[in-house]
N, C-alpha and C positions, 0 to 999 in steps of 0.2 A: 455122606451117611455114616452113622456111628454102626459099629460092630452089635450091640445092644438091640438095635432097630429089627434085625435079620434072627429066622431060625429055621432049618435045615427044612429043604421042602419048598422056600418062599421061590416065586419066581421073581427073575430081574433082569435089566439088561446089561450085559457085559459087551465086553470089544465088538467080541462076535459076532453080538444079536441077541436074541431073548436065552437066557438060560436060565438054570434051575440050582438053587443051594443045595451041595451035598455035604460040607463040610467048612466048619468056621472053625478061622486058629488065628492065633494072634498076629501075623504076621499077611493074614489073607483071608480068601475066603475059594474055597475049591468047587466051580461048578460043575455039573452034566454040559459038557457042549464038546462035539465031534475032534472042532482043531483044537482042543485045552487039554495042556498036561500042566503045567505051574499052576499054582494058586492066583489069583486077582488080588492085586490091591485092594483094598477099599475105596479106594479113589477112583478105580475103573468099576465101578458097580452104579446104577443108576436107577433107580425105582421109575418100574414102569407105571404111566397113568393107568389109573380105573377107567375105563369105556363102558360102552354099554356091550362092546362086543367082548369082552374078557369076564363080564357076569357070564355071558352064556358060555364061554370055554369052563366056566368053574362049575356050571352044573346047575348055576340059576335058572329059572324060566320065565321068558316074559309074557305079562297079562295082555289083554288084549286094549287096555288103554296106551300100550304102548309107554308106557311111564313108570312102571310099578315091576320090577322083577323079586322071585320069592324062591327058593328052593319048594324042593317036592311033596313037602308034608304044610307049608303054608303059615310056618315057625318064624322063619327069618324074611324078612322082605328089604328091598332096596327101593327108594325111591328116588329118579332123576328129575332134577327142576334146573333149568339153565346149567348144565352141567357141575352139579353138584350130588353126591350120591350120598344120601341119605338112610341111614341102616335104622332099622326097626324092630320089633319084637310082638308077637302076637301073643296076647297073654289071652292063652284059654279058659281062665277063672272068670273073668269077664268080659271078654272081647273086645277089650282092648289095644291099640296099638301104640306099642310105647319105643317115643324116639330113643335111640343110643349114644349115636355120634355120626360123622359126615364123614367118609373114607375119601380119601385123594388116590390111594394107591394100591396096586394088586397085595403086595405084601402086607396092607394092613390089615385091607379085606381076609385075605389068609387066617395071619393072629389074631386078629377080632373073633374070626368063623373058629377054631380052634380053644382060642382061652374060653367061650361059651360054650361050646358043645362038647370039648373034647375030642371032635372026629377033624379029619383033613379034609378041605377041598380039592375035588380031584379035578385033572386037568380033562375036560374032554372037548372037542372038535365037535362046533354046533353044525347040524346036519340042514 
């Protein structure tokens, strides 16, 4: 993965196990994770898949067709088809739903959810 792909916030998996961007430098990238004091290579950083279970850590919620995840105002939607996640847009001018792009990974879903909205997706533990 290229240094360009990542921005502070994105989550990923490192040596450890999943952790979280706090700091990109040219020589690394320095995560949140308990045993990390050195930066990570680039090399040791690895994009986690999109699931259906990492929408609901981000704050998505799923419909009840079981296929269609949307944040809570009913703006952004996901759609899963043979595992493939499908991002959307509800245009309230005329109720439309307009395709964007297919995300493969949590990080992209992040920068996508971000460079539109401007807000971050927060991490939370679906209940």
């Amino acid at each position: 993965m290229e240094a360009n792909e990542f921005r502070i916030g994105n989550w990923v998996e490192g040596v450890d196990g999943i952790c979280q961007i706090t700091e990109i430098l040219k020589r690394g990238i320095n995560v949140i994770n308990p045993d990390d004091i050195p930066p990570h290579p680039y090399d040791w950083i690895e994009p986690i898949p999109l699931i259906e279970e990492w929408l609901l850590k981000l704050g998505f919620m799923q419909s009840n067709n079981m296929k269609k995840f949307y944040n809570g105002n009913f703006d952004w939607m996901i759609f899963v088809n043979d595992n493939e996640f499908a991002f959307y847009r509800h245009d309230e001018m005329n109720g439309d739903v307009i395709y964007l792009t297919t995300i493969e990974y949590v990080h992209q879903l992040q920068n996508l959810y971000f460079a539109l909205t401007g807000e971050e997706l927060e991490m939370n533990e679906p209940s």
